[in-house]
C-alpha positions in Angstrom: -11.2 -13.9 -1.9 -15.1 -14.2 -0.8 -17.1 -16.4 -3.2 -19.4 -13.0 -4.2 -15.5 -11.5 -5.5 -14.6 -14.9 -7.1 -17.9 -15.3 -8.9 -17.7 -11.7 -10.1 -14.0 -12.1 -10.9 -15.1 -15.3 -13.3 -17.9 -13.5 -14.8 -15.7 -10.4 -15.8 -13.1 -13.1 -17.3 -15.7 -14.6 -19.2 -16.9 -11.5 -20.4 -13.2 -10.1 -21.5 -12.4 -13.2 -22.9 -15.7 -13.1 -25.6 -14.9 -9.4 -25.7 -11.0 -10.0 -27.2 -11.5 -13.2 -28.8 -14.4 -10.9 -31.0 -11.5 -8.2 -31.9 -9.1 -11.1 -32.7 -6.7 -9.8 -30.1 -6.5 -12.2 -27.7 -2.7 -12.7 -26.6 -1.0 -10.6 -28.6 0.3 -8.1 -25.7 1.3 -8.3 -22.3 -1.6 -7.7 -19.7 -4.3 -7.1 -22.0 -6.0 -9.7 -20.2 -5.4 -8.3 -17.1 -6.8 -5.1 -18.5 -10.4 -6.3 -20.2 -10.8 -8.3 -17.1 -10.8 -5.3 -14.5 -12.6 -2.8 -16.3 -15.6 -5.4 -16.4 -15.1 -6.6 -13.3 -15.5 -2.7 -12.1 -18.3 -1.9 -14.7 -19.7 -5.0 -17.0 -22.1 -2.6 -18.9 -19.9 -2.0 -22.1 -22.1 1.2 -22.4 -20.0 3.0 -20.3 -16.5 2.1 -21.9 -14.3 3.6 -24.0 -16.3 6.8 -23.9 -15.1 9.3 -25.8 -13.9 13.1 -23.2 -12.7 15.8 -25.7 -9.7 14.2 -27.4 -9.4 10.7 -25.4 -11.5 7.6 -24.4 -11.7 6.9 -20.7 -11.6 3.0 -20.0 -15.1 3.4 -17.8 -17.3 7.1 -17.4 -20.6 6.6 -15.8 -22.2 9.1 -12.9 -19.4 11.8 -14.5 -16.7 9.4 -12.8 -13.8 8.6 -15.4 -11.8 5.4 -14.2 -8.4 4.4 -15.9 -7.2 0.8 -15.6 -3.6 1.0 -16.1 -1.3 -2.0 -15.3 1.7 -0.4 -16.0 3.6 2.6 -17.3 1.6 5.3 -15.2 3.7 8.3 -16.9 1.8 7.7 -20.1 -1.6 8.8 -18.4 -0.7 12.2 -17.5 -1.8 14.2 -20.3 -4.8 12.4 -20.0 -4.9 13.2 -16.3 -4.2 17.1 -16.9 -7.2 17.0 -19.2 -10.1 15.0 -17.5 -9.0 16.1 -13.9 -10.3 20.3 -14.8 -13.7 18.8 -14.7 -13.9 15.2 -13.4 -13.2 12.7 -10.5 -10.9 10.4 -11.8 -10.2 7.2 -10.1 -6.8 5.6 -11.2 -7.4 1.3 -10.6 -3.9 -0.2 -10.7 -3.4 -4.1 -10.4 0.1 -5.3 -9.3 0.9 -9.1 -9.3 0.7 -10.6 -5.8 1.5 -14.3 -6.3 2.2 -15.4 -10.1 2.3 -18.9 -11.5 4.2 -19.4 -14.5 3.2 -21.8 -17.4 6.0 -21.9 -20.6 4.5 -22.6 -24.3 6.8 -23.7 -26.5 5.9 -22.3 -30.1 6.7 -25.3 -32.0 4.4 -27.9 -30.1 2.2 -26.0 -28.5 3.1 -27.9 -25.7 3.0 -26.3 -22.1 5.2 -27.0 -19.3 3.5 -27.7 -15.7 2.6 -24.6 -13.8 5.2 -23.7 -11.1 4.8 -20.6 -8.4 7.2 -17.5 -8.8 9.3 -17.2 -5.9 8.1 -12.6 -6.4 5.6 -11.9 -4.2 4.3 -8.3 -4.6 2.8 -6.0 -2.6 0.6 -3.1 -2.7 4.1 -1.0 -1.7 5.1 -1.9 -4.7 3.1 0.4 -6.3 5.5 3.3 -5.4 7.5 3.0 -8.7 4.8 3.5 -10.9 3.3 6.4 -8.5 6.4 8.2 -8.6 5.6 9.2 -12.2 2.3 10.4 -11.3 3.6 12.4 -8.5 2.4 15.8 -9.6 -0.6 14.8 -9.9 -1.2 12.9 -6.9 -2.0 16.0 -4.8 -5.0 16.7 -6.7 -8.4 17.1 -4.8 -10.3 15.1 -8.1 -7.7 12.3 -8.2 -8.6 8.8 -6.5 -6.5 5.2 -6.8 -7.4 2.1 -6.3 -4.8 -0.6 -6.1 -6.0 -4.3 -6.5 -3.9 -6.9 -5.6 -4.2 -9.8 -7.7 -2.6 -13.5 -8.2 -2.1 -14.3 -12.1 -1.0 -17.1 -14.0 1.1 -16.0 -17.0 2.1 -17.6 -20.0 5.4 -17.2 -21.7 6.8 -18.0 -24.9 10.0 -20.9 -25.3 12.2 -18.3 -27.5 14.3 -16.6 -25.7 18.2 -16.2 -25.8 19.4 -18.7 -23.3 20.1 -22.6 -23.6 17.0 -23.7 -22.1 15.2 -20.4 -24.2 13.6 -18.4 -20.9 16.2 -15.2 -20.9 15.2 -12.9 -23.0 11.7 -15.1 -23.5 8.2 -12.8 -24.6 5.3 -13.1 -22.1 2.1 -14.4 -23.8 -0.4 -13.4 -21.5 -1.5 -12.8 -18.2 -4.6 -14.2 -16.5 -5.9 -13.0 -13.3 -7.1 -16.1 -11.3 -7.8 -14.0 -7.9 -8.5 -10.6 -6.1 -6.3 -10.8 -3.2 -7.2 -7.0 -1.7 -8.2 -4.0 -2.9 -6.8 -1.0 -1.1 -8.4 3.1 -1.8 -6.8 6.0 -1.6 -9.2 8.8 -1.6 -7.4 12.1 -0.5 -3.6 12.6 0.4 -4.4 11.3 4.8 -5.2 8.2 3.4 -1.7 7.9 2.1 -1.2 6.4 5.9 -2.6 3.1 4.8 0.7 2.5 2.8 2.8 2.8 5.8 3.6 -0.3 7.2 2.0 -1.5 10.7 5.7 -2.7 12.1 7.6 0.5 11.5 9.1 2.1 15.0 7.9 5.9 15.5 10.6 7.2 14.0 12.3 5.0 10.7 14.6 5.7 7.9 13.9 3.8 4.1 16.2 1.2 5.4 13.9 0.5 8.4 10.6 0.9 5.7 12.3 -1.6 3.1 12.4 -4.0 6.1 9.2 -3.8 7.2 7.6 -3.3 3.7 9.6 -6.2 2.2 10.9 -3.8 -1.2 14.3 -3.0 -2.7 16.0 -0.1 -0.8 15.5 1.8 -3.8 11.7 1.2 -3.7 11.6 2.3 -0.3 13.6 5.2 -0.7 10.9 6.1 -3.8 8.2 5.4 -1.2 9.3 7.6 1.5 10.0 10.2 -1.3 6.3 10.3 -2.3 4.9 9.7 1.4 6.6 13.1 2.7 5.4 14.5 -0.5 2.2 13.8 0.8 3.1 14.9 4.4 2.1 11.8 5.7 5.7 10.7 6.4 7.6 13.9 7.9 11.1 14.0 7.9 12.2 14.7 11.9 16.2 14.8 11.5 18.9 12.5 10.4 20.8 9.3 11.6 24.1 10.4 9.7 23.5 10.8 6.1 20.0 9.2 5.7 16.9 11.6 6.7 14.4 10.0 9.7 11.0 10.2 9.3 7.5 10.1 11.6 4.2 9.7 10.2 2.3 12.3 10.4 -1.7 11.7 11.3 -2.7 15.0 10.1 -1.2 15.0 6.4 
């Protein structure tokens, strides 16, 4: 991350911390961290949040721009998008957790456990699952995403299931420490970008989930949305699984 993104990264954390720690909310969910922290990363005026369209808020509206921050769960904004895409750009901005560290707090104490690295790494092909609920909408001429990879330390709570208390364990928080890469997908060609560099000319998922490092049943959601798209273009079979090229001209 260059030192302008990491300065602006810790002036947007500063900024969403005050902001939560005024509504007493600080902690309570999953990712709301994650959340307050992007939206002033992308817009620190707090004039142009939570602006009231019809019958919703949209996170940030300024220049007659909506954009949504949504970490997760992408189904739940598609009555939102059938409304504010009749009459506005909307640009989705969807984090996903490149490297994590993991800190445990045990709710007794208070004490916390040395920070150690999660073996996940994630990717922005990751983001496939969560598109794949969108998919209708994706088409769209108004509709623009933006996925930001980030690295996070998150904080989880000692009272789980298990022995040692971790299975079944609640996450405390999530706090984004860095902007790994940003990637923007502006109309359906620049789908391409999410094809990976090391595929052969012609690949089936099993050949993606290689070279995208994913669960075959990410990649067969990825190819699923990419020839939805037309930017991966399905060319014959290899026995039961389809092959694909991508397709410059979606």
């Amino acid at each position: 991350m260059s030192n302008a993104l990491e300065e602006k990264l810790s002036q947007a954390l500063a900024l969403a911390r005050n902001s939560l720690q005024n509504r007493h909310r600080i902690g309570t969910q999953s990712e709301r961290m994650v959340h307050s922290t992007l939206k002033y990363f992308f817009e620190e005026d707090e004039e142009f949040h939570e602006v009231k369209i019809g019958r919703y808020f949209a996170d940030i509206f300024k220049n007659n721009h909506i954009y949504e921050i949504q970490t997760r769960q992408l189904g739940s904004l598609r009555n939102k998008l059938d409304f504010f895409l009749q009459d506005y750009k909307v640009t989705i901005i969807h984090p996903i957790h490149h490297n994590k560290w993991l800190t445990w707090v045990d709710p007794e104490t208070g004490e916390t456990s040395k920070k150690r690295k999660s073996p996940k790494t994630g990717n922005e092909y990751s983001a496939f699952r969560e598109l794949y609920r969108i998919k209708s909408h994706l088409n769209h001429p108004n509709l623009r995403l933006r996925l930001v990879l980030i690295d996070v330390d998150e904080y989880r709570i000692l009272n789980g299931w298990s022995k040692d208390r971790k299975k079944g364990s609640h996450r405390m928080e999530n706090i984004p420490i860095s902007i790994v890469k940003m990637l923007e997908i502006n109309s359906p060609a620049d789908y391409i970008k999410l094809i990976p560099p090391n595929l052969p000319k012609n690949y089936t998922t099993k050949d993606y989930r290689r070279a995208a490092k994913i669960t075959q049943t990410a990649s067969c959601t990825a190819l699923n949305i990419l020839h939805h798209m037309n930017v991966a273009k399905r060319v014959g079979k290899v026995g039961n699984a389809y092959l694909y090229e991508t397709s410059h001209t979606p």
